[in-house]
C-alpha positions as CSV (number, residue, x, y, z in Angstrom):
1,X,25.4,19.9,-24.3
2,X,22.0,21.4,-24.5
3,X,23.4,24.1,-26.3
4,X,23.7,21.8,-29.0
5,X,21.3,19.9,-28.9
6,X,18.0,22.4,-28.4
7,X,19.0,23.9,-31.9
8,X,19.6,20.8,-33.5
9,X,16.0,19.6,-32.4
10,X,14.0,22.9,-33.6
11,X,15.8,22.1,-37.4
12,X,14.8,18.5,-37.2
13,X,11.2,19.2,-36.1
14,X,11.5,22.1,-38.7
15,X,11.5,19.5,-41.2
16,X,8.9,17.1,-40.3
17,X,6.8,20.3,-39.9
18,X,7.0,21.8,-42.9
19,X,5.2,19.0,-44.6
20,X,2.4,18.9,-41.9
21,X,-0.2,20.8,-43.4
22,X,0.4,19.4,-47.2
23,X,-1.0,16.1,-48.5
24,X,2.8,15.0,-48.7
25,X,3.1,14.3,-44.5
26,X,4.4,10.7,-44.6
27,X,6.4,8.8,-41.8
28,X,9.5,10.5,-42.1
29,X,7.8,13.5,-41.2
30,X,6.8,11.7,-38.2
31,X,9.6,10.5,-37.2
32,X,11.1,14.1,-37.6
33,X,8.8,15.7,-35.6
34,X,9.1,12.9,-32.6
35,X,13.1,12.8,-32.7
36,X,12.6,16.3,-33.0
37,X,10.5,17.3,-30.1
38,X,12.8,14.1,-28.0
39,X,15.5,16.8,-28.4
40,X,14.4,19.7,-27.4
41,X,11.8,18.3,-24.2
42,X,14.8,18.3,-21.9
43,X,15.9,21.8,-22.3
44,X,12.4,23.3,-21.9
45,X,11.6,20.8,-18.5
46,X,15.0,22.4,-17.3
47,X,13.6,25.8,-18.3
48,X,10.2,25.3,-16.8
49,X,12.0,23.9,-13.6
50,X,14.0,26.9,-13.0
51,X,11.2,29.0,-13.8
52,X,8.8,27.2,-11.5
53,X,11.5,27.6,-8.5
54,X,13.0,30.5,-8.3
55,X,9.5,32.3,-7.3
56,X,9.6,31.2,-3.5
57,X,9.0,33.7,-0.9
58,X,12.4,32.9,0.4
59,X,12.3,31.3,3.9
60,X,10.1,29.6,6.1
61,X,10.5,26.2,7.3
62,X,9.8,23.8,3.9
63,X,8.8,21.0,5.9
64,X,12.0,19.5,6.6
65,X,12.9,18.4,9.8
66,X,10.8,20.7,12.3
67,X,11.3,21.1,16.1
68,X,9.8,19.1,18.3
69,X,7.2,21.1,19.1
């Protein structure tokens, strides 16, 4: 599903941004650009996520349920 959807979100904030840095940006533009960007915020949290995790050293206890020492 985010296959879909992370392209269709860069075209629709595409089109609000193309008018961003004319005297012609009106609401629509807005509205593209925050529909846009709604689209396309879950696939990069994912990405940031995974990115975030997978640099662990790869053991030690993680604070769960220690021994009672």
């Amino acid at each position: 599903m985010d296959l879909l959807l992370f392209p269709l979100g860069v075209f629709i904030f595409s089109l609000g941004y193309k008018n961003i840095n004319t005297g012609y940006f009106d609401q629509g533009d807005m509205f593209c650009l925050f529909i846009g960007f709604l689209l396309v915020l879950p696939t990069l949290i994912k990405l940031l996520s995974i990115k975030s995790s997978s640099g662990g050293d790869g053991g030690g206890d993680g604070g769960c349920g220690g021994g009672g020492e």
